[in-house]
N, C-alpha and C positions, 0 to 999 in steps of 0.2 A: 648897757650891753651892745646896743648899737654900733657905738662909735666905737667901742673894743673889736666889735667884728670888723668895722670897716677900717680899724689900723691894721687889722690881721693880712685883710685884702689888699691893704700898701705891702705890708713887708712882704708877701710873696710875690706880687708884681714888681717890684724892688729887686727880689732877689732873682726873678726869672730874666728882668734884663739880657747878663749876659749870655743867657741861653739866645736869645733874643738876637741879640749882637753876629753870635755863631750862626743861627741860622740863616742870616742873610748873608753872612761871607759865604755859605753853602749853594746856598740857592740863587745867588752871582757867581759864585765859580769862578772864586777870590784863587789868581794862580798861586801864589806864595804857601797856602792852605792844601791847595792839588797836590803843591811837588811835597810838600810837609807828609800827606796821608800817600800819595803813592811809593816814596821814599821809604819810611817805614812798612808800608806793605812787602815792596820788594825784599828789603833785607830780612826780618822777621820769615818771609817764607822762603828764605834759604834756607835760616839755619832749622827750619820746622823739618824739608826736606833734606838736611843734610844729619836730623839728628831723631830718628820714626821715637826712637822713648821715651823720649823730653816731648815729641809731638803726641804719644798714646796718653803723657800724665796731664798734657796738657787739656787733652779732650773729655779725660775721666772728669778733672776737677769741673770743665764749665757745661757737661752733658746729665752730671750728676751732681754733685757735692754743691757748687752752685750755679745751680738750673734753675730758673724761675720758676717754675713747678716745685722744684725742691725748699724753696726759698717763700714760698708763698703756703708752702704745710706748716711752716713752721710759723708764720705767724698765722693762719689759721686756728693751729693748734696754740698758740698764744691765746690769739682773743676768743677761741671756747674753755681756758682756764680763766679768764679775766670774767667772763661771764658767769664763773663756777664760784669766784672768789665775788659776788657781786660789785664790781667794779668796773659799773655800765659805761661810764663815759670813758674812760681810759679805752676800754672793748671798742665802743664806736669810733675813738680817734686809730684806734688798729685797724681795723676794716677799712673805715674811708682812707686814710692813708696809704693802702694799699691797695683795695680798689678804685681808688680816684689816680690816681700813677697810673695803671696799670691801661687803663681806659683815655686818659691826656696820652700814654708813648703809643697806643697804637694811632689813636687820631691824629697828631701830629707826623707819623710815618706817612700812612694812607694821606694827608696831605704834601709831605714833600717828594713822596714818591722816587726816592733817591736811590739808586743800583746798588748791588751789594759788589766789592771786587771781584776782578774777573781774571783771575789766574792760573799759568798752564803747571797744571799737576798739581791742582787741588788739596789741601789735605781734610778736608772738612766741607761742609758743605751745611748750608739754612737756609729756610725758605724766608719769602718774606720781603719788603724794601727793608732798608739800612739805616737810614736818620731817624731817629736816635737810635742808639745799641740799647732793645729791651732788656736785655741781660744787661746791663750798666744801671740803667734805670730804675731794673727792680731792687738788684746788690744794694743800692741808695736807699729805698725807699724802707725797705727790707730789715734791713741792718740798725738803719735808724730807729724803727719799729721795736726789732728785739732790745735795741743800746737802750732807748730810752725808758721804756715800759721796765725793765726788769734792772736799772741800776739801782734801786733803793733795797735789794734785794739781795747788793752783792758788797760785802765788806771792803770799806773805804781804802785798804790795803789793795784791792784786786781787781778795783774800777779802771786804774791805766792800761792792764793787762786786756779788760773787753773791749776798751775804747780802739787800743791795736790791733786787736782781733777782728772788730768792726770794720777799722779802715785797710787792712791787707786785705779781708775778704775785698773790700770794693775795688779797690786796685788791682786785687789778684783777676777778679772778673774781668775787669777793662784791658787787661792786657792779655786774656786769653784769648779772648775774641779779635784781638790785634793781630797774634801770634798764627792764630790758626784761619786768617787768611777771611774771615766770614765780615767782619766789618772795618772801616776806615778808622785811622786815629781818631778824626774828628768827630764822627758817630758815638766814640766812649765817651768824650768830654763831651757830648751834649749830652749823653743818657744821665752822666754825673750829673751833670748842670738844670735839668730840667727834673728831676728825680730828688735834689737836692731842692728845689723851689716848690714843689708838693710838698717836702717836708717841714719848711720855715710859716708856708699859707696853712699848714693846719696844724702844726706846732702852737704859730699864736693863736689860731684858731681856739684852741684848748687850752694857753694861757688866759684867754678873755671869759669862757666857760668858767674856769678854777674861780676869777674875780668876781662872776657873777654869783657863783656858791657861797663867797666871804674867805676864799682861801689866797694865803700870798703868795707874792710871785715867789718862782724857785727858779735856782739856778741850775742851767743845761747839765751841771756835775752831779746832779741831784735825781736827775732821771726826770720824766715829767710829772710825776704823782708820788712824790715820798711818803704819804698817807698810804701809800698801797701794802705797806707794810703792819699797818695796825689791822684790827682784829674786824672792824667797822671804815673799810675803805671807802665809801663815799659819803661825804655831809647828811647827817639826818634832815636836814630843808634847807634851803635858799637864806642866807641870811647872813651878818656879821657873826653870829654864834658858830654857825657851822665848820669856822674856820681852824678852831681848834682840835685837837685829835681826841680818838676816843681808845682810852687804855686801857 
């Protein structure tokens, strides 16, 4: 179990690299990265203020629909049905998932202390520093949470359809927050990037778990607990027996 855990702790150090990489172009004030994020700032809040509809849907989708509040009831209320369906460890990989993100993007803001843009005629307005876009970070963390826990759940016909549903949401987040002026390009791609390495560090995290129970590995198309569908979702004990299902 050890060494399981500690390949876990490679692959998300692994995968947080490039997060790693961005934030030092950030915090050297790498110019090529500036005209990148001021460029697209400019343009994007033209057409916000050349076009207030496209600018009110834009605000509904990332003030509501996906608000990190919004987005954090819904795995809440995820992992109090996962509790309901005893299926403790799946629950606990939802929670820390989610709260472990959520606690790395503010610490990581609070230390790079980065401005948010500062432009004339507003459309929107957040409080806050800017590195990483929390709202990027959470849509990641979030999404991944609901993708993974509930694809065993969803007929193998209709898994491409959640998987795009997943990634529009994240994408659609990261560029509302572009659009409407509250944070830099480069703040989305980090919230991706660092949001996305919360989820690979307790992804195996919970791959190494499943081996410690006697359960095999599964593949990312499988959700992370395809057991979550039998009647008896988590291993009766720790063992090579447990690994089988119970029907």
């Amino acid at each position: 179990m050890g060494v399981r855990l500690l390949l876990a702790v490679g692959a998300g150090a692994v995968a947080a690299v490039p997060f790693g990489l961005l934030l030092l172009l950030v915090e050297g004030a790498w110019p090529p990265l500036l005209r990148l994020d001021a460029g697209a700032a400019r343009r994007l809040h033209e057409v916000a203020l050349e076009h207030p509809g496209w600018t009110a849907t834009l605000r509904f989708l990332s003030d509501w629909l996906w608000d990190p509040a919004t987005l954090r009831i819904a795995v809440a209320l995820l992992t109090g049905w996962l509790l309901y369906r005893r299926a403790w460890r799946l629950a606990a990989w939802a929670a820390t998932t989610a709260i472990g993100g959520a606690l790395i993007g503010v610490l990581v803001k609070v230390v790079v202390e980065r401005a948010r843009p500062s432009l004339q005629d507003p459309v929107a307005r957040a409080p806050g520093y800017s590195f990483p876009s929390g709202h990027a970070m959470t849509a990641t963390t979030s999404c991944a949470v609901l993708l993974l826990v509930l694809l065993p759940l969803v007929p193998r016909r209709w898994r491409g359809l959640c998987w795009a549903g997943a990634g529009i949401s994240v994408l659609g987040v990261g560029f509302t927050r572009i659009a409407l002026g509250v944070h830099w390009f480069s703040d989305v791609i980090g919230g991706w990037l660092l949001g996305g390495a919360v989820v690979v560090l307790t992804g195996w995290a919970f791959e190494a778990w499943r081996s410690d129970a006697g359960r095999p590995r599964t593949d990312v198309s499988e959700g992370l607990e395809p057991e979550l569908t039998d009647e008896q979702p988590e291993p009766r004990a720790y063992g090579p027996e447990s690994g089988s299902r119970n029907r």
